[in-house]
C-alpha positions in Angstrom: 0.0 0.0 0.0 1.0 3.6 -0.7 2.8 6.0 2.1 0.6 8.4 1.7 -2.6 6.5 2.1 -1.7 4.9 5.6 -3.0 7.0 8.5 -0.5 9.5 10.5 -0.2 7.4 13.3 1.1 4.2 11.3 4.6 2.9 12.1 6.7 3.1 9.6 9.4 0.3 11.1 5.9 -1.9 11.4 4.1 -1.6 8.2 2.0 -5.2 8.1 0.5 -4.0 11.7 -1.8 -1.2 9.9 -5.1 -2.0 10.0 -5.2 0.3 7.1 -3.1 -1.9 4.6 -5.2 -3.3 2.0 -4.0 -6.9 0.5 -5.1 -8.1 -2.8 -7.1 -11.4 -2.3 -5.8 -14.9 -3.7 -7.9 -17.1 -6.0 -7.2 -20.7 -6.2 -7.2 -22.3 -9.2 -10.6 -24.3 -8.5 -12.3 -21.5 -7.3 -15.2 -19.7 -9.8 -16.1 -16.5 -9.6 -19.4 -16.1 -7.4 -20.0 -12.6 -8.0 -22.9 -11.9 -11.3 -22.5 -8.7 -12.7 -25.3 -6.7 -13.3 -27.6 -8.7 -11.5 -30.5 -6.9 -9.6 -31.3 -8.2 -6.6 -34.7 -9.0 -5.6 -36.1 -9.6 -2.2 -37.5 -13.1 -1.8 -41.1 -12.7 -1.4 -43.0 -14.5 1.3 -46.4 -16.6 0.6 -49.4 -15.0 1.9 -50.8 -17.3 4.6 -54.5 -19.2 3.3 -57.7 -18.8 5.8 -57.0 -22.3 6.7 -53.6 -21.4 7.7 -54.3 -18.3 9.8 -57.0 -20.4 11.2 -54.7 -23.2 12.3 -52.3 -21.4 13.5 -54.7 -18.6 15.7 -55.8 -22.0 17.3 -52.7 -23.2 18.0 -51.4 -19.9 19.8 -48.6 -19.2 16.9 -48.1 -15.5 17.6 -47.0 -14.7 14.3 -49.8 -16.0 12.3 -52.0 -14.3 15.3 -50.5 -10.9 14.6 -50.8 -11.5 10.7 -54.6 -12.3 11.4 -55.2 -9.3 13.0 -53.1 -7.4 10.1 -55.4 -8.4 7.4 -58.5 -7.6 9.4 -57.1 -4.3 10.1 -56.3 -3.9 6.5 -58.3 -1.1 4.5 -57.5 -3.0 1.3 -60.8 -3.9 -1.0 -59.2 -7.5 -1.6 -58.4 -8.6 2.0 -62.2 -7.6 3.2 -63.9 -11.1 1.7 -60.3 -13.1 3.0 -60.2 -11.4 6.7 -64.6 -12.5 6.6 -64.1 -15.8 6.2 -61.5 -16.3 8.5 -63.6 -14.5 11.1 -66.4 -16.5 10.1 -64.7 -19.3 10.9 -63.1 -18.2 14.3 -66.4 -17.2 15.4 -67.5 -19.7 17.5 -64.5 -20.2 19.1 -64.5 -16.5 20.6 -66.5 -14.8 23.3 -65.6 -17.0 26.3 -63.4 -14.3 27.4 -63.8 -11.2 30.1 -63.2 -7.9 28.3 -62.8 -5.0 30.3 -61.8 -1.3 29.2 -59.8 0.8 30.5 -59.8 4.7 29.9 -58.7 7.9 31.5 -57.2 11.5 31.7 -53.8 11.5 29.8 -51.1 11.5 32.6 -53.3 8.3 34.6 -50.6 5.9 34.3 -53.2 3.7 31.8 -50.4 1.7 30.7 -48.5 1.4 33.9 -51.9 0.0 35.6 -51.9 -2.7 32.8 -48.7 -4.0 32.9 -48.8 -4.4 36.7 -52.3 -5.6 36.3 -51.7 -8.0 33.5 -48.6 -9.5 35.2 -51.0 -10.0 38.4 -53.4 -12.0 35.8 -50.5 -13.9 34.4 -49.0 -15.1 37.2 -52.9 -16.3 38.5 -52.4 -18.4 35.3 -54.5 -16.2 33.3 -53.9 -15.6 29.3 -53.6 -11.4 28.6 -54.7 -9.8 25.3 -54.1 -6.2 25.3 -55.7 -3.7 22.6 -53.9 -0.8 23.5 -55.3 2.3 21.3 -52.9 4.3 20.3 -53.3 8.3 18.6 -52.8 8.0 15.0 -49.9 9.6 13.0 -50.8 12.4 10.7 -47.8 11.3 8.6 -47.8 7.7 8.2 -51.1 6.6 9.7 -49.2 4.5 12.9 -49.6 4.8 16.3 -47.7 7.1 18.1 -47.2 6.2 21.5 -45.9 2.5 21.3 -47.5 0.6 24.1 -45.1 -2.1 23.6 -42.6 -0.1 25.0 -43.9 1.0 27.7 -45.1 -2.0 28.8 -41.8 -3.9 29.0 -42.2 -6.9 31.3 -45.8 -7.6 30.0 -44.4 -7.8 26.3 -42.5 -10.6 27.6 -44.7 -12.1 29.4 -45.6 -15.8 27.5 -48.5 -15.5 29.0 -49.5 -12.0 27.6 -50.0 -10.6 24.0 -49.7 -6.9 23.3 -51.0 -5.3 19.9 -50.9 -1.5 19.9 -53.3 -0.1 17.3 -53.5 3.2 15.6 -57.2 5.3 16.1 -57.3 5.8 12.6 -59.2 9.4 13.2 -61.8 7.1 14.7 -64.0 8.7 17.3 -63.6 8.1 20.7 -59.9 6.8 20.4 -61.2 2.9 19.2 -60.5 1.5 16.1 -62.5 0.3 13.7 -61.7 -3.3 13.7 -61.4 -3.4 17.4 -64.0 -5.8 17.6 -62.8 -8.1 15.1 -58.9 -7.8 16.9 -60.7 -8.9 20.2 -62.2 -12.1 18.5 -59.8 -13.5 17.0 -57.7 -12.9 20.8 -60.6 -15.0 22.1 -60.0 -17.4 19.4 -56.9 -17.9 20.8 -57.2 -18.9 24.0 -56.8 -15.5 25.5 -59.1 -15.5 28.3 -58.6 -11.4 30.0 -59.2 -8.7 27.4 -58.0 -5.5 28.2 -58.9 -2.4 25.8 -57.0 0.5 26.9 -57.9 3.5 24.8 -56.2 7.0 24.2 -58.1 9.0 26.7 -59.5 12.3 25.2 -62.4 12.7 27.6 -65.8 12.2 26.9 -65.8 10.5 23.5 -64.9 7.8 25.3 -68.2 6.1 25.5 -68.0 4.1 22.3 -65.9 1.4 24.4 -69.0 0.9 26.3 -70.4 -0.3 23.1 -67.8 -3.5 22.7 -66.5 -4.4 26.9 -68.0 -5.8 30.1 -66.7 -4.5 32.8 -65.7 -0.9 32.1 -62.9 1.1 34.8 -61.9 4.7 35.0 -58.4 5.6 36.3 -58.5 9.1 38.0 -55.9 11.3 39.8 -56.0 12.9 42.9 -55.6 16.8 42.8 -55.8 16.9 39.2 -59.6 18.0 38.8 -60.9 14.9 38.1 -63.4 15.6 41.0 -65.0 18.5 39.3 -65.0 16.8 36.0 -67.7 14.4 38.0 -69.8 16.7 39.3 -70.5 17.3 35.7 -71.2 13.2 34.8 -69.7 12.7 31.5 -67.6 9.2 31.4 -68.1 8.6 34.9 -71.9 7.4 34.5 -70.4 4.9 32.1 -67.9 3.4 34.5 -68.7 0.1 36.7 -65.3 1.1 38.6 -63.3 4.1 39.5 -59.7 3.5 40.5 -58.1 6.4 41.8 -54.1 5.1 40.9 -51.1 6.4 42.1 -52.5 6.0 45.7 -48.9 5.5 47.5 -46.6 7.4 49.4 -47.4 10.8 50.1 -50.2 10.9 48.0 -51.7 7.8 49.4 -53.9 9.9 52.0 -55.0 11.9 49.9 -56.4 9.2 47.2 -58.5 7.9 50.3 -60.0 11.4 50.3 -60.8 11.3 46.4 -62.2 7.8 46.7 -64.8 8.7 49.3 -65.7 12.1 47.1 -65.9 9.5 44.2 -68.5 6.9 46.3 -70.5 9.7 47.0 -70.8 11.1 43.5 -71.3 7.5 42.4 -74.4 7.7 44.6 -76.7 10.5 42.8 -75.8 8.7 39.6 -77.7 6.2 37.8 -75.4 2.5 37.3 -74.5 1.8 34.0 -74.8 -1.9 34.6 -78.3 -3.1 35.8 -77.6 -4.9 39.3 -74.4 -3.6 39.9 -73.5 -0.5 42.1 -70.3 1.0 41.0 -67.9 2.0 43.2 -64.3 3.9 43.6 -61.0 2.1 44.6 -57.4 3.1 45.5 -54.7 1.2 43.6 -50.9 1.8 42.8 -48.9 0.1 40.6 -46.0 0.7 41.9 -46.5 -1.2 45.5 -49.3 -3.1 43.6 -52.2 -2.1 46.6 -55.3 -2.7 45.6 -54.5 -4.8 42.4 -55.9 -7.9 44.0 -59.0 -6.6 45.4 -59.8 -5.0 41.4 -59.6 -8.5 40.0 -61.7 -9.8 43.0 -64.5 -6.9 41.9 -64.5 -7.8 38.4 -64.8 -11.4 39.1 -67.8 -10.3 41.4 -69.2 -8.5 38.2 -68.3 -11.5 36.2 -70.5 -13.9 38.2 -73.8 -11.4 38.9 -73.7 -11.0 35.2 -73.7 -14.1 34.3 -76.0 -15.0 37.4 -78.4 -12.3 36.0 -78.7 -12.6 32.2 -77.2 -9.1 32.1 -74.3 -10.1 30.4 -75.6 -11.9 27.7 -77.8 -9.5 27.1 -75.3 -6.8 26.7 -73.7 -8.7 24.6 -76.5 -9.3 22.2 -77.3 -5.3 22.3 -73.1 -4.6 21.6 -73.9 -7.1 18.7 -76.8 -5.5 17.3 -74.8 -1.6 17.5 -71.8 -3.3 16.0 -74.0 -4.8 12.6 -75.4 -1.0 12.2 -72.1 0.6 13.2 -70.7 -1.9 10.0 -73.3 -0.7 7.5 -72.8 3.2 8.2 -69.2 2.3 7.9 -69.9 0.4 4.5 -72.6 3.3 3.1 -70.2 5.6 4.4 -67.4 3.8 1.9 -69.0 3.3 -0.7 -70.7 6.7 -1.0 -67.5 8.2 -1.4 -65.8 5.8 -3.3 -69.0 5.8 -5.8 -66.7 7.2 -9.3 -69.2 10.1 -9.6 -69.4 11.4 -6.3 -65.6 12.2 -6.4 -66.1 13.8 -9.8 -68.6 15.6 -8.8 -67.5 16.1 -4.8 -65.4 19.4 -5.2 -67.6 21.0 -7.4 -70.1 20.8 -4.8 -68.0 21.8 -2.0 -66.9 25.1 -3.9 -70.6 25.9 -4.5 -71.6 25.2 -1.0 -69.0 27.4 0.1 -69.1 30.4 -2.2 -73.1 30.3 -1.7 -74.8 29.4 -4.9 -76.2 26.1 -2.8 -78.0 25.3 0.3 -76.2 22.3 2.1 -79.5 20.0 2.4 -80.0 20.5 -1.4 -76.4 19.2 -2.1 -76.6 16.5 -0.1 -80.3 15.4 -1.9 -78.4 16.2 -5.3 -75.5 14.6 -4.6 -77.2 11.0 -3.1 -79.7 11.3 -6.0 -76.6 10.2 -8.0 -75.2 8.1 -5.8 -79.2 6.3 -5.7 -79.5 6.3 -9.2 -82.2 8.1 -9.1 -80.9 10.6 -11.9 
């Protein structure tokens, strides 16, 4: 190698010992080239998984072909919609013997730290942990933001335990779309907790109500949560208030919020018919409380299914869900429809400049979209 090419610091009474000396290779006489010139290379693509295989392997616990079934459900594409049917079709009766329980509050509740400790309680009980943690969607690429997975370290290891964050999708009240579907095929297989944890924007909140059983709201002591239930909202909605962070120096002061809590609870009318909701002190981080939640929701578990209440939430949830999925089809199709979009801007610029009334746009433009033009 060239002088001047070896670095400053070289010896020169030592050349070999340069890590910067570059030696010409030596080919053996038997030895063929393996290098192809101009060659593109191609990345070797992967066979899309059947229904039968998804299916299989949901059943079977295989958390890859789990997370890939809950990727085509997910999937806006027009050509996975029929696929990700049938395989739901088929997982159907194998889901719903599961407890599903949401899990919403102010931003700054320590949602995710509650559900790690909680879900490693549940684990280590012997209990199989799905977690649908809703996540705020990325204006850029569409993905969630906040990474659940992350934050919830030891529960993403946890065998026992299966973590899929999900992006909101600009969906209100923080819970996506295919929510529901995600949840059965977790049912399917063999998860037998489900925790939905959603983003927590308030009040919006009470679509979960729509899709869960038992339905907690985590609350902070000194943060004005108490007002905020003076004035109802979410907290009618709730069949358990957990005021966290209830250690240390802020432990007495939790009590306090927990017994305002009981007595708001009081003047409000239950959310579940049979069941008197009522506010608990938990912490996470010296795991008080965490027993006695799981003890309530079991409680909840058995009068429900004692009742009939259950099952007959369940069939209402069922009935919202098949008119929630044709105003989401209409609401597709309508603007998919190739006229509409022709058309769509037009009528926005003539709404908006006045020549139009709203209503008579709307009639106009679903005349078209009827056929009946």
């Amino acid at each position: 190698m060239a002088t001047d090419h070896k670095p400053e610091w070289s010896d020169p009474n030592q050349p070999d010992k340069c890590s910067s000396v570059v030696r010409k290779g030596l080919e053996h006489d038997d030895q063929s080239a393996s290098i192809q010139k101009n060659v593109r290379f191609q990345k070797r693509r992967t066979l899309e998984p059947t229904v039968d295989d998804l299916y299989d392997g949901v059943l079977k616990g295989d958390r890859s072909l789990l997370a890939r079934a809950i990727t085509l459900v997910e999937s806006n594409a027009e050509h996975h919609f029929q696929k990700a049917q049938q395989l739901l079709q088929k997982l159907l009766p194998k889901s719903g013997n599961a407890i599903r329980i949401g899990i919403t509050g102010v931003p700054g509740a320590g949602k995710s730290t509650f559900i790690e400790t909680f879900g490693m309680y549940l684990c280590s009980l012997g209990h199989r942990v799905a977690v649908l943690a809703i996540d705020p969607s990325s204006s850029l690429s569409g993905g969630s933001i906040l990474g659940d997975k992350t934050r919830m370290e030891q529960l993403s290891r946890n065998p026992r335990a299966f973590i899929r964050p999900s992006p909101t999708a600009g969906k209100l009240g923080g819970v996506h779309r295919k929510t529901r579907e995600t949840m059965l095929i977790c049912e399917a297989a063999g998860f037998d907790v489900i925790l939905i944890e959603t983003v927590g924007v308030g009040q919006s909140e009470v679509i979960i109500r729509d899709m869960i059983d038992f339905f907690m709201l985590l609350v902070l002591t000194g943060a004005g949560d108490e007002l905020q239930g003076m004035k109802k909202g979410i907290i009618e909605l709730a069949d358990a208030i957990l005021v966290h962070k209830a250690d240390g120096a802020n432990k007495q002061a939790a009590e306090q919020t927990r017994k305002e809590y009981n007595r708001i609870l009081h003047f409000l009318h239950p959310a579940t018919k049979g069941w008197a909701p009522k506010a608990y002190t938990c912490s996470s981080l010296t795991r008080d409380g965490i027993d006695e939640i799981w003890d309530i929701i079991q409680s909840f578990e058995k009068a429900g299914k004692s009742s009939g209440t259950l099952e007959e939430r369940r069939s209402s949830q069922a009935k919202e869900w098949l008119h929630g999925m044709i105003s989401d089809r209409l609401h597709y199709h309508f603007y998919h429809h190739p006229v509409i979009m022709n058309m769509l801007p037009k009528s926005e610029n003539e709404v908006i400049i006045g020549e139009k009334t709203v209503a008579s746009t709307v009639e106009s433009l679903f005349n078209i979209f009827l056929n009946k033009n």
